[in-house]
C-alpha positions as CSV (number, residue, x, y, z in Angstrom):
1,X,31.7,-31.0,-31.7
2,X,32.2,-28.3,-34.6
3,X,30.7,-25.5,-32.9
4,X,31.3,-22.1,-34.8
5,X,30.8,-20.1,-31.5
6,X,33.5,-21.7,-29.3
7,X,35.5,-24.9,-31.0
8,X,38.4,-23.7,-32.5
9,X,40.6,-26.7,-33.6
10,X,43.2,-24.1,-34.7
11,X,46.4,-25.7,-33.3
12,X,48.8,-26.6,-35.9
13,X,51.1,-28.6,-33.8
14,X,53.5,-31.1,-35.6
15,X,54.2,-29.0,-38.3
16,X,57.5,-27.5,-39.1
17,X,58.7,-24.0,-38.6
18,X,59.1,-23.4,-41.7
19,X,55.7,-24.8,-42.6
20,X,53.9,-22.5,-40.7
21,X,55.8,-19.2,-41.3
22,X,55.1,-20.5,-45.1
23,X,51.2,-20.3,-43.7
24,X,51.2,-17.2,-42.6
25,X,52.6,-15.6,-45.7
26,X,49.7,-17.4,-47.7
27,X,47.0,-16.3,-45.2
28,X,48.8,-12.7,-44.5
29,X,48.3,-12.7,-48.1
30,X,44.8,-13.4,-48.7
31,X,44.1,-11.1,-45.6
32,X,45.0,-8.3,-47.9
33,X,42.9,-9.4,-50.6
34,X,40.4,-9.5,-48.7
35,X,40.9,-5.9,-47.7
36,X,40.6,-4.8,-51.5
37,X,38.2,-6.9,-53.0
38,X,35.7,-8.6,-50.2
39,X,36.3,-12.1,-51.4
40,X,38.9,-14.4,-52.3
41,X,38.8,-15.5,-56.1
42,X,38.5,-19.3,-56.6
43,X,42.1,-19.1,-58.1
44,X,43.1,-17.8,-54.8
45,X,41.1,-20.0,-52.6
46,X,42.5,-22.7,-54.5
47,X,46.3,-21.6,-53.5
48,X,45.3,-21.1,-50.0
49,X,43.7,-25.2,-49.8
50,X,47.2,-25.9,-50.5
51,X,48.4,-25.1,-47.2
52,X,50.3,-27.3,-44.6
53,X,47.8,-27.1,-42.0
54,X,44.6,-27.3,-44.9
55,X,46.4,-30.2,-46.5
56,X,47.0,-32.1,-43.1
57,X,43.1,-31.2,-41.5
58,X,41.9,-32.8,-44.8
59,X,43.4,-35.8,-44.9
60,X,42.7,-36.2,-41.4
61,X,38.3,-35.9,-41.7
62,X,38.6,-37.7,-45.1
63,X,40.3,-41.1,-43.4
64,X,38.5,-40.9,-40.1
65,X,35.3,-40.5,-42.6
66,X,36.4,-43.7,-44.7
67,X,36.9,-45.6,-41.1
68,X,33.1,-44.2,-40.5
69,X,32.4,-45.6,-43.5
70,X,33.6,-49.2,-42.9
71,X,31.5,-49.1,-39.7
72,X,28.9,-50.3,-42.1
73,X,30.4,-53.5,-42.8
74,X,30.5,-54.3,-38.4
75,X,26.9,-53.3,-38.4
76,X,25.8,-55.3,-41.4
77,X,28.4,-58.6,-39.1
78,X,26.3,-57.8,-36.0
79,X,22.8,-57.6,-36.8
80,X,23.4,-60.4,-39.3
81,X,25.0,-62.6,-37.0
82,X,22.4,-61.4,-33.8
83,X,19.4,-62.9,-36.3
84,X,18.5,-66.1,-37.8
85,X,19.6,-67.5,-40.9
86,X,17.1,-67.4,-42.9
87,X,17.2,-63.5,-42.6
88,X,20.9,-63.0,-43.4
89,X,20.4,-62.2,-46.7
90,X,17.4,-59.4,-45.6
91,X,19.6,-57.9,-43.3
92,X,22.5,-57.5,-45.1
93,X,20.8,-56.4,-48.1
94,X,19.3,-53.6,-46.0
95,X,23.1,-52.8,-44.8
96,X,24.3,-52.3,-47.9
97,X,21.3,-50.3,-49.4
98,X,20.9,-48.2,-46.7
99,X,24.2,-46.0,-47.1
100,X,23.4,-45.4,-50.7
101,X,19.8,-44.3,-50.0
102,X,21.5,-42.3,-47.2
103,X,24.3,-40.8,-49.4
104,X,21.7,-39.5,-52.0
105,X,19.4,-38.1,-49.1
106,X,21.4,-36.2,-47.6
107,X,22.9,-35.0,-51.0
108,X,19.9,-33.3,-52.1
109,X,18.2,-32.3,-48.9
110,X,19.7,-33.2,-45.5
111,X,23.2,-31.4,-46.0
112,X,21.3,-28.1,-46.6
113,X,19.0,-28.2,-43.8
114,X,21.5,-29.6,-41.2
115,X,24.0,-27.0,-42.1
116,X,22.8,-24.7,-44.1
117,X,22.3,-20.6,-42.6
118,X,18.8,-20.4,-41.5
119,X,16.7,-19.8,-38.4
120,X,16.7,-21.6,-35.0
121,X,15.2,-25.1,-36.4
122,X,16.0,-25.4,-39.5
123,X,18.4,-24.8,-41.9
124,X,17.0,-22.3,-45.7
125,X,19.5,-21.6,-47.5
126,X,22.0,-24.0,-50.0
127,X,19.3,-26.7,-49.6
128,X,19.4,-29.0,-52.6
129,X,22.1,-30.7,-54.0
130,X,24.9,-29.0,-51.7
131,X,24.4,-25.4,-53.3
132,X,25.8,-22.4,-52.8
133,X,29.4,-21.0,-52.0
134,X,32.3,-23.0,-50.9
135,X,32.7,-21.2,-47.6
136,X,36.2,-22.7,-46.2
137,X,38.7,-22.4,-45.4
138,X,40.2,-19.3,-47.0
139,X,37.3,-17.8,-46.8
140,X,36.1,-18.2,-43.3
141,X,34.4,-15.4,-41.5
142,X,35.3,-13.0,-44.3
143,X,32.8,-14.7,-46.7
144,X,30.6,-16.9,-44.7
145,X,29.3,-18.7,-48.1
146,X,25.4,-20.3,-47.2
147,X,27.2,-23.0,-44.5
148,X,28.0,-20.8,-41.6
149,X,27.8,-23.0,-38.9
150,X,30.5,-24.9,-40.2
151,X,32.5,-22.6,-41.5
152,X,35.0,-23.3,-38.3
153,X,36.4,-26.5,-40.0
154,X,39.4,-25.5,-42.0
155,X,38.9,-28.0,-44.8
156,X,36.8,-27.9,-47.8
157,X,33.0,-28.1,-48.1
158,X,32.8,-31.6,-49.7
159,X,35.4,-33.0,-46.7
160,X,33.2,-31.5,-44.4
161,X,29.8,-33.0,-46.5
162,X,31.5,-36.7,-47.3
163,X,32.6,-36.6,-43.5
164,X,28.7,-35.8,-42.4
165,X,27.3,-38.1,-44.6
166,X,28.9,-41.2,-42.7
167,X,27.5,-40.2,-39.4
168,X,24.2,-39.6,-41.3
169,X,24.0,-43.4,-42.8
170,X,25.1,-44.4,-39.0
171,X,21.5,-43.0,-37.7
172,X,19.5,-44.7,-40.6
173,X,21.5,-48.1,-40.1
174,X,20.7,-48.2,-36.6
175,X,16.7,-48.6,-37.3
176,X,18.0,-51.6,-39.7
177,X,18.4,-53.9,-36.7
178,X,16.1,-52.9,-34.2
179,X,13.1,-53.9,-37.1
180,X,15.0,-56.7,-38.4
181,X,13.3,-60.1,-39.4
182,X,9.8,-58.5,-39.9
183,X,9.8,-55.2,-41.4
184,X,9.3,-55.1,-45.7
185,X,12.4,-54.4,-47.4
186,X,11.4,-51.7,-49.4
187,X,9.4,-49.7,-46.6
188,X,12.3,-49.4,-45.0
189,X,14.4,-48.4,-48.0
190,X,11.8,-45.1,-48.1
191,X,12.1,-44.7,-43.9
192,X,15.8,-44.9,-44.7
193,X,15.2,-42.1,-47.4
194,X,13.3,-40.2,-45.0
195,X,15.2,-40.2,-41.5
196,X,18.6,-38.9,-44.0
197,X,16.7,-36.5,-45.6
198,X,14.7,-34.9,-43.2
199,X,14.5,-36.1,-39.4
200,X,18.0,-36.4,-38.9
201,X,19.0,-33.0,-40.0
202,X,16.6,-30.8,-38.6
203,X,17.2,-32.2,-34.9
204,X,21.0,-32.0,-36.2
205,X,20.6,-28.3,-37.5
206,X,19.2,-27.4,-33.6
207,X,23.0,-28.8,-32.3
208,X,25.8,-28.8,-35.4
209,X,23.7,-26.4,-37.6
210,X,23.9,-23.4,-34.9
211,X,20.0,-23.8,-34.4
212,X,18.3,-23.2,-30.7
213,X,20.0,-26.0,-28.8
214,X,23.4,-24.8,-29.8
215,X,22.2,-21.3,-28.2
216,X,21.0,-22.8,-25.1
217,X,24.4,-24.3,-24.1
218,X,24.0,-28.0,-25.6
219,X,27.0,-29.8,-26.2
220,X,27.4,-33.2,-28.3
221,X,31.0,-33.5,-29.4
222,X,30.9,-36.6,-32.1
223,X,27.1,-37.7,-31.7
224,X,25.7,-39.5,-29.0
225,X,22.0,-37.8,-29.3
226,X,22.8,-36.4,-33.2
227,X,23.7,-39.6,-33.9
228,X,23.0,-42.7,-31.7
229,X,19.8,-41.7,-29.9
230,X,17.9,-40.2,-32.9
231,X,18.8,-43.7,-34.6
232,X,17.3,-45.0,-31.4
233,X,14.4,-43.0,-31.2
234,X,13.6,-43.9,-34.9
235,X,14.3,-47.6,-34.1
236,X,11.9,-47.0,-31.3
237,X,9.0,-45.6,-34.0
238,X,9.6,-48.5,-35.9
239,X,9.3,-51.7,-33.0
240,X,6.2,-49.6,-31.8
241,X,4.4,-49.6,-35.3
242,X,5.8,-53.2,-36.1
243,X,5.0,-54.9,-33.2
244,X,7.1,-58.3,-31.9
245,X,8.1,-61.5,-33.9
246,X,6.2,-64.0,-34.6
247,X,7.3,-66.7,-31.6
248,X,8.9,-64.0,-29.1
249,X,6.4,-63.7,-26.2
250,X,4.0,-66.2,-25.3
251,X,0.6,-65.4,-24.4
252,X,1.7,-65.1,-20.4
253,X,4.6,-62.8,-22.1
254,X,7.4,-64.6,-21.7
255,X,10.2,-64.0,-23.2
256,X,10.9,-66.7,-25.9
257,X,14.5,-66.4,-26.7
258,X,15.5,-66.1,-30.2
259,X,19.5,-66.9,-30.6
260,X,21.5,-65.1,-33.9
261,X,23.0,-67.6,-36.2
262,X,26.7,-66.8,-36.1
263,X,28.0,-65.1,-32.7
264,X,31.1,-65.4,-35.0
265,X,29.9,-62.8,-37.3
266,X,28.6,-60.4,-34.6
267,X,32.1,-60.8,-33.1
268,X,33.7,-59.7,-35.9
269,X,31.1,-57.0,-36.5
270,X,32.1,-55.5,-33.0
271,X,35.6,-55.2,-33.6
272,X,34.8,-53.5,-37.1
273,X,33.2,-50.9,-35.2
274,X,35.2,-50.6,-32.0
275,X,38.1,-49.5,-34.7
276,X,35.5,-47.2,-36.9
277,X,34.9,-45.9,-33.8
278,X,38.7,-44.5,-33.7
279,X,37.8,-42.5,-37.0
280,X,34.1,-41.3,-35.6
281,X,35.2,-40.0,-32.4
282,X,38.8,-38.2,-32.8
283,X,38.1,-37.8,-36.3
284,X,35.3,-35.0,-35.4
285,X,37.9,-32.6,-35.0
286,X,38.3,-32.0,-38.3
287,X,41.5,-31.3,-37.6
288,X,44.5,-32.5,-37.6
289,X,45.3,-31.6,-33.9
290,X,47.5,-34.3,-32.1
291,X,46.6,-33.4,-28.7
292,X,43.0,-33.4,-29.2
293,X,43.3,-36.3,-31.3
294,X,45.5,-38.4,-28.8
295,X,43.3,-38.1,-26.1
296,X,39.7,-39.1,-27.5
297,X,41.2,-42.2,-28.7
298,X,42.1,-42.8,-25.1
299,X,38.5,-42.1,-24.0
300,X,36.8,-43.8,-26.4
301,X,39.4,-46.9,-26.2
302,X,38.6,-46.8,-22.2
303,X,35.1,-46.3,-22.5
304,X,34.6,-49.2,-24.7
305,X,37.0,-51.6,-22.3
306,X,35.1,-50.9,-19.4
307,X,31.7,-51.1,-20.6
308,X,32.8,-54.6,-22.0
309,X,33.8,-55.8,-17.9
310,X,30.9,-54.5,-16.3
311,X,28.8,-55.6,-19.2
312,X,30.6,-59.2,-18.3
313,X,29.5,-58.8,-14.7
314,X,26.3,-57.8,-15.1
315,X,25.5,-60.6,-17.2
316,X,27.0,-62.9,-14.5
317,X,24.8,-61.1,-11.9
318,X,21.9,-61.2,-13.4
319,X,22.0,-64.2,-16.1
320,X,24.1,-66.8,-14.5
321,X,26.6,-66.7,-17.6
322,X,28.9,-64.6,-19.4
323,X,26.6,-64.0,-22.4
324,X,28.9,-63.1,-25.4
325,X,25.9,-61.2,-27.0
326,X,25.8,-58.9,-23.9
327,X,29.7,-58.4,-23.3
328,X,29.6,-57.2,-27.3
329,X,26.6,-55.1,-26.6
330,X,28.2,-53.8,-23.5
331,X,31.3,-52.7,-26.0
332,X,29.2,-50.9,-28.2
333,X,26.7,-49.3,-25.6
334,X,30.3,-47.6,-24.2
335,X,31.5,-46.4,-27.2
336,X,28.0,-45.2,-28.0
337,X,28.0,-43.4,-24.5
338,X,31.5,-41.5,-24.6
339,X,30.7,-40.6,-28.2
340,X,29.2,-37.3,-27.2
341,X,31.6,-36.0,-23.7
342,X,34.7,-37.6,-25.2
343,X,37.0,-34.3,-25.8
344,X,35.9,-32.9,-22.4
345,X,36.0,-35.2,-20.0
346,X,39.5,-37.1,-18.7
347,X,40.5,-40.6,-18.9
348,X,39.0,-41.5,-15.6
349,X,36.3,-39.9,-16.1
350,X,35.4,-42.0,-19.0
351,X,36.4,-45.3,-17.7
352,X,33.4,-44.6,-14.8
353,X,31.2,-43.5,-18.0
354,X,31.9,-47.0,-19.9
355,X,31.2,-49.1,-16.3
356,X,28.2,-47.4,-15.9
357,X,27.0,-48.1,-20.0
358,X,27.9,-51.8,-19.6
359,X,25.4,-52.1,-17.1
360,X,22.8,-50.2,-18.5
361,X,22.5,-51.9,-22.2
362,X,22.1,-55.2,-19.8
363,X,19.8,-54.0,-17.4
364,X,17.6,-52.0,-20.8
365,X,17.8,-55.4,-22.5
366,X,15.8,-57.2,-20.1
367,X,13.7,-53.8,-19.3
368,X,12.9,-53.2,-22.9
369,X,11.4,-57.4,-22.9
370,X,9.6,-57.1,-19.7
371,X,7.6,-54.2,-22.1
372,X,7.6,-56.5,-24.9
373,X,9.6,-54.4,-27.2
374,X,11.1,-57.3,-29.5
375,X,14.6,-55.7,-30.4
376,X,16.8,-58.3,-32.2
377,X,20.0,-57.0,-31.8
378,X,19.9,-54.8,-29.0
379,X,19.3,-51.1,-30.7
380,X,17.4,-49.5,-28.4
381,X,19.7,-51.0,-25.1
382,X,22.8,-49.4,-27.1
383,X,22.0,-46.7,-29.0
384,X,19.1,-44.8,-26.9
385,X,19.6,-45.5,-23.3
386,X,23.4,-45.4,-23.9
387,X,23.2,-41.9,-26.5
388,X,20.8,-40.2,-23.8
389,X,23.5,-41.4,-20.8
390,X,26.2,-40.3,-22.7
391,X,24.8,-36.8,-23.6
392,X,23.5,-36.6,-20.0
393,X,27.3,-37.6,-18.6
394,X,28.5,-34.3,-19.9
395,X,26.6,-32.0,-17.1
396,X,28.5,-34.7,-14.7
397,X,31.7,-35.0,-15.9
398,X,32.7,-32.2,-17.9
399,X,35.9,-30.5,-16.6
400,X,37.9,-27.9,-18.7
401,X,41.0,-29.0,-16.7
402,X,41.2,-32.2,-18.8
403,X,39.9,-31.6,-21.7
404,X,42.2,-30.7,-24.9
405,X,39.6,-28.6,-26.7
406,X,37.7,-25.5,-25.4
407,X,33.8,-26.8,-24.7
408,X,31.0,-27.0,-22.5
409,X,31.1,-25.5,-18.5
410,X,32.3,-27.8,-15.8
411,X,29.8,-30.7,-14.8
412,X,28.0,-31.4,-11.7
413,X,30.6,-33.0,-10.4
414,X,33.7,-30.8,-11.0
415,X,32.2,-27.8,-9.5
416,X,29.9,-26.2,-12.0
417,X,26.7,-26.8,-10.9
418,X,23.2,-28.2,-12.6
419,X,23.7,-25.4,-15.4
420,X,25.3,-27.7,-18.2
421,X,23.0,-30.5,-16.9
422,X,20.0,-29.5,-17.2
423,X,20.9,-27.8,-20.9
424,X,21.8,-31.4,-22.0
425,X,18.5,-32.9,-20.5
426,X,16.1,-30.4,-22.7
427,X,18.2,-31.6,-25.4
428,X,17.2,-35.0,-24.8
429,X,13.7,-34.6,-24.1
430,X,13.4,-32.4,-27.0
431,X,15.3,-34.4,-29.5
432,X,13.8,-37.7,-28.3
433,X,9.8,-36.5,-28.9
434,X,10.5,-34.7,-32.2
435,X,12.2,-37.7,-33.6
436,X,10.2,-40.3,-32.1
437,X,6.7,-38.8,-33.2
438,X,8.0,-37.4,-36.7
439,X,9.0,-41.2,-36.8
440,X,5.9,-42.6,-35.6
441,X,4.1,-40.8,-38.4
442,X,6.8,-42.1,-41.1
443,X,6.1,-45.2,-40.4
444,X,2.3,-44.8,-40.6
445,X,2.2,-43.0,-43.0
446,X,4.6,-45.7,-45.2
447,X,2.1,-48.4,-43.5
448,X,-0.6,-46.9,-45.2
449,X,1.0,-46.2,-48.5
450,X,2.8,-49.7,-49.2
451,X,2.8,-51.6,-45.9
452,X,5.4,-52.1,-43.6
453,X,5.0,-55.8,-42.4
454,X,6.0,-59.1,-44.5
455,X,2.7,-61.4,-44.2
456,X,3.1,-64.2,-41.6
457,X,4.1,-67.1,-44.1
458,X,7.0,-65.0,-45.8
459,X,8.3,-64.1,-41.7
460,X,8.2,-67.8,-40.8
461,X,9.8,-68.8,-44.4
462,X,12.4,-66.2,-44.0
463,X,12.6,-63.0,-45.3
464,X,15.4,-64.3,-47.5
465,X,12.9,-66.1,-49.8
466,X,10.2,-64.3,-49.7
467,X,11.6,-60.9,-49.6
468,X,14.9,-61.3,-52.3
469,X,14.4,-64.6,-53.7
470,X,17.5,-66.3,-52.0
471,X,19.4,-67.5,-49.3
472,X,22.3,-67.1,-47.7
473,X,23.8,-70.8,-46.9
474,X,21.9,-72.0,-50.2
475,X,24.4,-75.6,-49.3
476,X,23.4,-75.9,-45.3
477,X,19.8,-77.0,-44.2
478,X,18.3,-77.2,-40.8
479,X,17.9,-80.5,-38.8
480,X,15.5,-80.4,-36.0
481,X,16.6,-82.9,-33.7
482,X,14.6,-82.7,-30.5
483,X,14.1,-79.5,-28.9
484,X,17.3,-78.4,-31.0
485,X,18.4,-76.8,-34.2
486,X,21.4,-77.4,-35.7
487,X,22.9,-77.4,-39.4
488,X,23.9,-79.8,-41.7
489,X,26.0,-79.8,-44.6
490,X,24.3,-80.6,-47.5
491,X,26.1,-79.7,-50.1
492,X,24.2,-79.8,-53.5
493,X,25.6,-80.9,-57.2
């Protein structure tokens, strides 16, 4: 993804002759003024965002960034509908919280140190508040502003922050479910606070930010480590510290399942973010670049449907049934996985890097019980082993034949050696013990300050009661009846 060394998402197909010759004029222009003076004026950088090209690149990152956005309704649908009742209203509080804690965060701090010009790990300059100079796309390499690392997007600084801040929320709202039905709701409104502000864009400076990753050759085009596996490592920090359910393994350590209340809502969720996904993956371009653009969402849309079968068949293989909450997960765990070699790898390429995810997430679900790891909704299955096998499928499957943007050397398998594969495992490794011990101390150090576990009355109660005061189906109560649970209307008044 938007790497200042290589990526050059220059193209400016689709647009008219005349369009373009108009572009050149502007930019021939402001090359001369740039001769006399060193630096555009704001009137002039203003003339120049007025561009074709400018005009279609922006409109391009700010919708794909509103579908990035709306991924935060499917995750609030799935995690919701992948837990009990009586925590609905908990989890989708914590859904809707999270991307405003996030937004602020990574307003005042985690822009700057993600992308701001610094040294190797973190970013130094333009920290708080997005400071400093506006440093595209007039102004480019002529005036670099504070944000050189992405100064190769040719769209302006608050596209390129509102378009980061989505993916930022989507790390913090993957801890959300991976904690869900025991953690305090306020604790994780400060982790939430922290893991914008600080973890996310420090590992995030080393590979967007031009930091030492970057320079050793690691290549993550829309996120699968920046994103999805530092969301898993944190979610990780978090079960560790937090510790299983109250009912989930039995003292042999069993596995007691514990079904969601609406498979209808997690369904729903899925497809919410199967189509946000169609704005997180071709929309990191930030550009408006139709060949580029046409053949991620072919990846990404192959990925997914293949994860989804072999999900299907795993589950048959090694559950007996076609488990609905696995063939979902298996969706996700392939979009997670192509998230990060999607621009450079071809279309069958990705469909063998979706089969191999669906199976994964099913295999890492029972894995991650078998170590007791209590995981409501699957996090850990989808967003860490799935983010380290996508990152890793780049060193395998890379091939500049296929792929419509310029990027990382040939994989394994298409003739360029364990080079790019073993840059993309130190990235893993790396990434995976800074985040999961920075989290590890988060979380204690939170535990310490203000707890981080609801007593054992308010978990068997519900969080929704004892954490916000209501509930979620106020007008439905449960009726044990046997070994069963099932609701009844009861409609009050």
């Amino acid at each position: 993804m938007r790497r200042s060394r290589r990526v050059r998402f220059g193209r400016a197909a689709g647009l008219s002759a005349v369009a373009i010759v108009a572009a050149a004029v502007v930019l021939g222009t402001a090359s001369r003024l740039w001769a006399q003076t060193g630096a555009p004026t704001p009137d002039q950088i203003k003339d120049l965002l007025t561009t074709p090209k400018v005009i279609a690149d922006t409109m391009w990152t700010l919708i794909t960034g509103m579908l990035v956005f709306f991924m935060n309704l499917g995750f609030a649908m799935v995690e919701s509908g992948l837990c009990r009742a009586k925590n609905a209203v908990n989890i989708l509080a914590k859904n809707f919280i999270v991307f405003s804690v996030s937004s602020l965060a990574f307003l005042i701090l985690g822009w700057g140190l993600m992308f701001g010009d610094g040294n190797g790990f973190v970013g130094t300059h333009g920290l708080f508040f997005v400071g400093g100079m506006d440093n595209s796309p007039a102004t480019g390499d002529a005036y670099r502003g504070v944000y050189g690392a992405i100064a190769w997007a040719t769209v302006p600084v608050w596209a390129k922050f509102f378009f980061q801040l989505v993916f930022a929320g989507t790390a913090a709202t993957i801890v959300s479910g991976a904690v869900a039905e025991r953690i305090k709701f306020l604790s994780f409104v400060v982790f939430s606070f922290v893991i914008v502000g600080i973890m996310y864009p420090v590992t995030g400076h080393w590979i967007w930010g031009g930091g030492w990753l970057a320079n050793l050759n690691f290549w993550d085009f829309a996120g699968s480590t920046v994103v999805h596996s530092v969301g898993g490592w944190a979610a990780l920090a978090g079960i560790l510290m937090l510790g299983p359910r109250i009912g989930k393994y039995n003292s042999e350590g069993r596995v007691t399942p514990i079904p969601g209340h609406s498979m209808t809502s997690a369904t729903i969720g899925v497809f919410v973010l199967w189509l946000g996904w169609f704005g997180f993956n071709p929309g990191s371009t930030m550009a408006a670049d139709p060949s580029a653009i046409a053949h991620i969402c072919v990846t990404t849309n192959t990925a997914a449907a293949a994860a989804s079968i072999s999900a299907l068949i795993a589950a048959i293989v090694l559950l007996g049934k076609p488990d609905l909450s696995m063939i979902l997960n298996g969706c996700l765990a392939g979009l997670v996985a192509i998230t990060a070699p999607c621009a450079w790898v071809s279309v069958g390429s990705s469909l063998v890097i979706g089969l191999i995810a669906g199976v994964l997430v099913v295999v890492a679900v029972l894995f991650f019980d078998r170590l007791r790891l209590d995981d409501p909704v699957g996090a850990l299955s989808v967003h860490l082993v799935n983010g380290v096998w996508g990152t890793l499928s780049i060193g395998l499957f890379a091939d500049a034949a296929a792929a419509p943007v310029s990027g990382p050397a040939n994989g394994l398998f298409f003739g360029g050696g364990f080079g790019q594969l073993w840059a993309q495992t130190v990235g893993v490794v790396t990434v995976g013990a800074y985040t999961l011990g920075i989290g590890l101390l988060a979380f204690a150090i939170i535990k310490a300050a203000m707890g981080l576990r609801v007593t054992p009355e308010e978990e068997v109660e519900g969080l929704d009661m004892g954490e916000h005061g209501n509930e979620a189906y106020p007008d439905f109560q449960l009726v044990s009846v046997g070994s069963r649970l099932i609701t009844g209307g009861s409609r009050v008044g």
